[in-house]
VOGU-3710 file (C-alpha; in Angstrom, 3 decimals, decimal comma):
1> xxxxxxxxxx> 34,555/-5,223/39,287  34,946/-2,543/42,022  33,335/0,088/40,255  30,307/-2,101/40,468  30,705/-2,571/44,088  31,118/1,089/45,121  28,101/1,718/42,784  26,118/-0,677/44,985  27,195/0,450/48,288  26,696/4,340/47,478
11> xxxxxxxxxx> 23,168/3,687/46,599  22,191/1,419/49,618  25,043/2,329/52,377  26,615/5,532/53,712  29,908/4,623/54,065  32,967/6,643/54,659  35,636/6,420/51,719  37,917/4,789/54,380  35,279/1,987/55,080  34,509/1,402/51,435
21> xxxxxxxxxx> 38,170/1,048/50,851  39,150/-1,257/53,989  35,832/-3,659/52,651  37,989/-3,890/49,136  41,676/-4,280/50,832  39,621/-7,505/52,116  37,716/-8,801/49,115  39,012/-11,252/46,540  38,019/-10,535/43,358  37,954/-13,425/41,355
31> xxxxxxxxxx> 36,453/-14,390/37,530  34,203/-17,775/37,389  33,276/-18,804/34,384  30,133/-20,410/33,627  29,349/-24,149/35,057  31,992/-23,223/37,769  30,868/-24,341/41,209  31,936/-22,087/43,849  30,172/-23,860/46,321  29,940/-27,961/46,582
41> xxxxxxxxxx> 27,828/-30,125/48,486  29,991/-31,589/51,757  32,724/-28,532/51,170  32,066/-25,671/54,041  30,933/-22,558/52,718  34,162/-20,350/53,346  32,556/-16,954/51,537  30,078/-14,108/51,777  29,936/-13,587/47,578  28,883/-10,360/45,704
51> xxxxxxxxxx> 28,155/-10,716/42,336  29,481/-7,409/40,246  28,709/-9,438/37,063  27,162/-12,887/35,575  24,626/-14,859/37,654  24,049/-17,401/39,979  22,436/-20,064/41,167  22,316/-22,060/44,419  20,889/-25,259/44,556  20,344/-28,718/46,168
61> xxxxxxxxxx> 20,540/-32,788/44,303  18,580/-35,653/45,228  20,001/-38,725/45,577  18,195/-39,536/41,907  20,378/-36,794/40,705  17,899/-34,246/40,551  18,532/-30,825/40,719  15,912/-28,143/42,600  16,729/-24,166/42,741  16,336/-22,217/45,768
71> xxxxxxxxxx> 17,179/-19,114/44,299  19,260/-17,481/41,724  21,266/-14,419/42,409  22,629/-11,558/39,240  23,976/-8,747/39,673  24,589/-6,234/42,704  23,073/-9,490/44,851  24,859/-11,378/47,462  25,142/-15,258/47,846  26,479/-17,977/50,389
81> xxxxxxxxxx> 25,229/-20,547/52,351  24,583/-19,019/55,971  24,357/-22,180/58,103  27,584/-23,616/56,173  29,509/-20,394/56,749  28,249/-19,502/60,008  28,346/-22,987/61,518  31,551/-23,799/59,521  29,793/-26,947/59,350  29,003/-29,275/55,810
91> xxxxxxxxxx> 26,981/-27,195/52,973  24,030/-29,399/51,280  24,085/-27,097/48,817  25,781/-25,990/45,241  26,497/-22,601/44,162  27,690/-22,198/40,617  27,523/-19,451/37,681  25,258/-20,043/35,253  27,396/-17,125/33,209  30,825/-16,362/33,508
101> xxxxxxxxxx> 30,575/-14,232/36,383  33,097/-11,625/38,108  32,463/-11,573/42,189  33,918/-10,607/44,655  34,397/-12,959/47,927  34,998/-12,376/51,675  36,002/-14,674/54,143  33,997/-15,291/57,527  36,691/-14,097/59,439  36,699/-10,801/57,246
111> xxxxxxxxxx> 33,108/-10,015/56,678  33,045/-10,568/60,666  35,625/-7,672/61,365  34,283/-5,675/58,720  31,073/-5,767/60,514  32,804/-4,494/63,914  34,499/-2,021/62,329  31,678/-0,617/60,265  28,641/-0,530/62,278  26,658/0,258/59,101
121> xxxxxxxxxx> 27,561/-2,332/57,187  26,871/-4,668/60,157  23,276/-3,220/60,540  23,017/-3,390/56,866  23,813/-7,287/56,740  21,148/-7,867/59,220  18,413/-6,128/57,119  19,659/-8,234/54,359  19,405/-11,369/56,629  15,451/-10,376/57,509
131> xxxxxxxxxx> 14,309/-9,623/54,077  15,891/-13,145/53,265  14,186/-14,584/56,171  10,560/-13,061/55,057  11,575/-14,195/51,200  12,327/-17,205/52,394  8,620/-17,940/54,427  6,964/-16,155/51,466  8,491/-18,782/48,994  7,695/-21,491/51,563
141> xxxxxxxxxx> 4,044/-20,468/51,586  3,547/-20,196/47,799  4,895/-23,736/47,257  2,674/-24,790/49,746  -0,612/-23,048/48,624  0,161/-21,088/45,593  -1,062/-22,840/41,927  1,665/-23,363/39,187  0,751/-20,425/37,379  0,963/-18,428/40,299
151> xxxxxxxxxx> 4,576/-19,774/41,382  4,871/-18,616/37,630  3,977/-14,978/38,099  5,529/-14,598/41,597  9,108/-15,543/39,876  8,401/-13,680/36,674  7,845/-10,453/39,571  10,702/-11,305/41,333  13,497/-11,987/38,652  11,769/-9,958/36,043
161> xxxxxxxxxx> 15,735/-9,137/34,316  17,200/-12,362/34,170  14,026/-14,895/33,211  15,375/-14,883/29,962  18,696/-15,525/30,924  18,143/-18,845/32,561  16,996/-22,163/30,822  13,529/-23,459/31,630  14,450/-26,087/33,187  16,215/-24,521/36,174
171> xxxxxxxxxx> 13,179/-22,050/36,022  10,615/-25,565/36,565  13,163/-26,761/39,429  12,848/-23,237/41,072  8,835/-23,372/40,727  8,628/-27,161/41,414  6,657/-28,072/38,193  7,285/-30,035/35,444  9,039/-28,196/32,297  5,660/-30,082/30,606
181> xxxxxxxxxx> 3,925/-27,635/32,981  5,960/-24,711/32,673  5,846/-24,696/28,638  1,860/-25,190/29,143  1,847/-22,346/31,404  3,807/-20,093/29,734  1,304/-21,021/26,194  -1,435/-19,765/28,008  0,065/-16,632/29,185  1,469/-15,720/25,453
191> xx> -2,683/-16,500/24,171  -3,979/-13,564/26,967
//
């Protein structure tokens, strides 16, 4: 699991070896194995996750029981619920694996001094926060004006390594279609 980690933060940090090893002395590494929440609606969000291995997803339920995806999140990519964790106030959202997973976890309190003590990785964190930010009002603009089959190609673009990891289903509730749609969608693709 660390090797991952140190893999990841060599190719988009320049840390010192003492920073890279007080961010481990820190982390929890911990195995979840798939249909494992790590997240539940009503819990606070207590972590900052990094996913070394497995994938994913963070979502919200209707009171019908439905489920919609805001995003999924595999390998080398990071995962909480900001306004839970920040606010330390009620998450409305899930976070489970949809594979057993290995990640490793932070607490608030951690990632916070980490962030003071490593000026890099605090400048780094707020890049992160900005491209999820743009993501975010990108997304918000294709559901609003985008057509199904371009939702389609948008997420095929942006999770081109794990589409065929995920059931279509949770790939319909990320796009906002029906599964009818998706299948009819993806039909017409296969006939170009």
């Amino acid at each position: 699991m660390v090797a991952e980690f140190e893999r990841y933060i060599k190719e988009n940090l320049k840390l010192s070896g003492g920073d890279l090893k007080l961010m481990l002395s820190v982390a929890v590494e911990r195995i979840v194995r798939r249909k494992q929440l790590l997240l539940e609606e009503g819990e606070v969000c207590r972590h900052k996750i990094f996913i070394c291995k497995g994938l994913l997803r963070t979502y919200r339920t209707r009171e019908d029981g439905s489920e919609h995806v805001m995003m999924f999140s595999p390998e080398t990519w990071w995962a909480t619920d900001p306004e839970s964790l920040n606010n330390q106030t009620p998450s409305l959202y899930y976070i489970d694996a949809l594979e057993d997973s290995e990640v490793l976890l932070w607490t608030k309190k951690d990632f916070d001094m980490l962030c003071a003590q490593i000026p890099a990785l605090k400048a780094y964190s707020e890049k992160l926060i900005s491209i999820n930010l743009n993501l975010g009002r990108q997304r918000i603009f294709s559901a609003l004006s985008a057509t199904a089959e371009e939702k389609y190609d948008e997420f095929v673009a942006s999770y081109p390594n794990i589409f065929a990891r995920i059931p279509l289903h949770m790939v319909a509730s990320y796009l906002g279609v029906s599964l009818k749609t998706l299948s009819r969608i993806r039909q017409a693709q296969l006939k170009r």
